[in-house]
N, C-alpha and C positions, 0 to 999 in steps of 0.2 A: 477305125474305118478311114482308109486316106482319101484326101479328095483328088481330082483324077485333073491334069493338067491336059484339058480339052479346047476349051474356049478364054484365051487370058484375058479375063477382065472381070474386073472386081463389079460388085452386086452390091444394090444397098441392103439384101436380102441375106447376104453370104457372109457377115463379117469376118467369121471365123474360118474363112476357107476364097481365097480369091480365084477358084476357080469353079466351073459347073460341076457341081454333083452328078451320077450318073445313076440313073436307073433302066433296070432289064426289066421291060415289058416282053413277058414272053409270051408266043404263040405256041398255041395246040391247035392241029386240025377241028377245024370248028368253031374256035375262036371270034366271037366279033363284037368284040369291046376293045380291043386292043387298040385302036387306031383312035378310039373315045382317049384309050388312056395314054399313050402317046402324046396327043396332042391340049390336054390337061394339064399333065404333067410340064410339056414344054412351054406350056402359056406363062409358068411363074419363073420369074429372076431368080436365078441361083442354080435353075436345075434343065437335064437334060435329060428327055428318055429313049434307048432305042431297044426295037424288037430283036429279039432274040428265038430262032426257034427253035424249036422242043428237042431235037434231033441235038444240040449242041450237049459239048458235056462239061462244060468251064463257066462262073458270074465273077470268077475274080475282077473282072475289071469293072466291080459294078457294086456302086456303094449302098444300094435298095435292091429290092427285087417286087414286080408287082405280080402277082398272078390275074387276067382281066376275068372278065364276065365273057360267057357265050356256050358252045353249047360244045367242047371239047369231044371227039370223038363221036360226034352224034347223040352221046349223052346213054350211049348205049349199055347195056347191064344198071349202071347206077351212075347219078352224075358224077363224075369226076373221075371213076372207078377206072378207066383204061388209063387216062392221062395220068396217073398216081403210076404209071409205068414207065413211063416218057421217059428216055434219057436224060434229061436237064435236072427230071424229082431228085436224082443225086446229087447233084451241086445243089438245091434248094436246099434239099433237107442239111447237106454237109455245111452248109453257109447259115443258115438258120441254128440249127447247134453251134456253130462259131459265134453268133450273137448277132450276126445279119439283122438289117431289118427288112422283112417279109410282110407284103400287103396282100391278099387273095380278096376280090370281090366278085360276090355274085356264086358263078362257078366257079371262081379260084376260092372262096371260101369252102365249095364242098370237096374242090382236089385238095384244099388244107387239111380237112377231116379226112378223109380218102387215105390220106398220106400218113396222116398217126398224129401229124404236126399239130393240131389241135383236137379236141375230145366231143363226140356227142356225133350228128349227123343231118344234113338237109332232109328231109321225108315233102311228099306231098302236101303243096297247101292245105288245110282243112275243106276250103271250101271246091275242092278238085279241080280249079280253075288257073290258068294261069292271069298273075296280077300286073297292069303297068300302069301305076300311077305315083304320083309326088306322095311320100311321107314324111311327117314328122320324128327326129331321132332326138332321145334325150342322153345329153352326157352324164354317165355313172361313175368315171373314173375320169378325174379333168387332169392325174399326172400322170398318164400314159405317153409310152414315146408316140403316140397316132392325134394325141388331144392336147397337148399344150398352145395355150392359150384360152382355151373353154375350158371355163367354168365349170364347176359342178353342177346339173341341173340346166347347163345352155342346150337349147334348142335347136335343131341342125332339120334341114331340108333338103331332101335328095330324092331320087328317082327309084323306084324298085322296077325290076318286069322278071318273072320268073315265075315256074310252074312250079318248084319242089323248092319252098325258100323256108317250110317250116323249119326253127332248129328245136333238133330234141334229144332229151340224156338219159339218164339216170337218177333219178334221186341222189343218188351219192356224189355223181360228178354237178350236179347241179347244187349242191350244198359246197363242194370244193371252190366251186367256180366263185359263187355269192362270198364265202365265207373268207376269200383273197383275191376278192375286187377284181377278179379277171372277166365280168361282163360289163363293158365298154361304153353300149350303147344301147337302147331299149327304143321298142315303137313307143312315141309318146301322142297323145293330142295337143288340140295347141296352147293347152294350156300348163301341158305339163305331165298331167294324169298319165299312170300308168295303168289302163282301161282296156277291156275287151274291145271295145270299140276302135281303136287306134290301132289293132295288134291287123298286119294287113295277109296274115300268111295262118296265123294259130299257133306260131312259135310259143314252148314252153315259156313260162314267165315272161313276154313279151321281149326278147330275146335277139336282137339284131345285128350285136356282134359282140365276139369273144376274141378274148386272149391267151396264148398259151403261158406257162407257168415264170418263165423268165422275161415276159413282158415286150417281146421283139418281132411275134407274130398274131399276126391281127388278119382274121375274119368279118368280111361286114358282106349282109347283105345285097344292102341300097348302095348306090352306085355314084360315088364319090367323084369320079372320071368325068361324069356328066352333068356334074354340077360346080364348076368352075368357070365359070361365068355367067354371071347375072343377067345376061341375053337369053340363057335357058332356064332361068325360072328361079336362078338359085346361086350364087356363087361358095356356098357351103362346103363342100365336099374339097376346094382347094386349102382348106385348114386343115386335113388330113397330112397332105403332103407338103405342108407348110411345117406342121410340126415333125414329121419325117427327118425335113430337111435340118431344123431347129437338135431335135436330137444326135444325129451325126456330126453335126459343128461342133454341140458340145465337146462327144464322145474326142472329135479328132484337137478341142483344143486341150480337152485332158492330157492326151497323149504326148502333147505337142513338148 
């Protein structure tokens, strides 16, 4: 994945690459996390993000892909379910099979499912309500390209708000899932517990983000975007895209 000769100057964030990384925040009508993630994303050294909308049909020029949170098409038939049509889903999905790394949150997790890119489905909270409050997330997989740095068992604190954030599968693909460490991230308490109590939506096995089989697309609920500075309650969610950025250095000094 090359890094993109945007901004010359070197990062104490960037060793392996002395220019900004680029990330496509893309828009869908409906959209309104975007500007959350935009401006998240651009808060950390090393990295750049700009919007992209839906209508386009090219990310080559873009070393990440986020898909934001918001309410894509009005949300209409099923969340995520029109925008899983959008022209740009083709270069996601074609860049995601190239090994891309791809972030969906919120609603971009359910156009992740939507899209095939990941397995199982957002449904209805349990409690028919939509929820917005701070949760706690526990890390399950600390060597994913989205978690390095955490720990196995670290604790992370981010934002939920969403009416349909249950995730739920299959017996079968929920055995696949556990059985090759592709779930990510789990509601936890602050102790840790993985409890009914903590679960803020009724997701199967308390269930908050997944990963598809090759490890370069990632689903989270909670809202990473918005928790990147510690003015809003949490600077958490910028070790997401910290580690993002950490994986792509790798990959381009491998290549190098």
């Amino acid at each position: 994945m090359p890094c993109r000769e945007r901004l010359p100057r070197r990062t104490a964030n960037s060793r392996a690459c002395s220019f900004d990384m680029k990330f496509a925040v893309i828009q869908f009508p409906g959209s309104n996390c975007d500007q959350d993630c935009v401006a998240g994303i651009n808060g950390i050294e090393g990295l750049q993000a700009d919007y992209v909308w839906h209508k386009e049909m090219s990310l080559r020029d873009y070393d990440a892909i986020v898909l934001p949170g918001g309410f894509a098409y009005g949300d209409y038939l099923r969340c995520g379910a029109i925008a899983r049509f959008s022209p740009i889903m083709k270069a996601v999905i074609s860049d995601a099979r190239a090994g891309k790394l791809v972030l969906g949150t919120c609603n971009g997790f359910q156009v992740l499912c939507e899209a095939g890119l990941l397995p199982g489905a957002l449904v209805r909270n349990r409690s028919l309500r939509f929820v917005c409050e701070m949760v706690t997330l526990r890390v399950e997989v600390p060597d994913s390209p989205f978690t390095h740095g955490s720990s196995e068992g670290t604790l992370l604190r981010m934002p939920i708000a969403h009416g349909e954030g249950c995730y739920f599968a299959d017996a079968e693909t929920l055995h696949e899932l556990n059985h090759n460490r592709r779930v990510i991230m789990r509601y936890a308490d602050n102790r840790g517990r993985i409890v009914p109590d903590a679960n803020p939506n009724g997701s199967t096995e308390n269930i908050a983000g997944i990963c598809n089989r090759e490890g370069n697309v990632f689903g989270l609920m909670p809202h990473p975007d918005r928790a990147c500075d510690a003015r809003l309650g949490s600077a958490d969610g910028a070790k997401i895209f910290q580690s993002m950025m950490q994986t792509i250095q790798a990959a381009h000094a491998r290549a190098a």
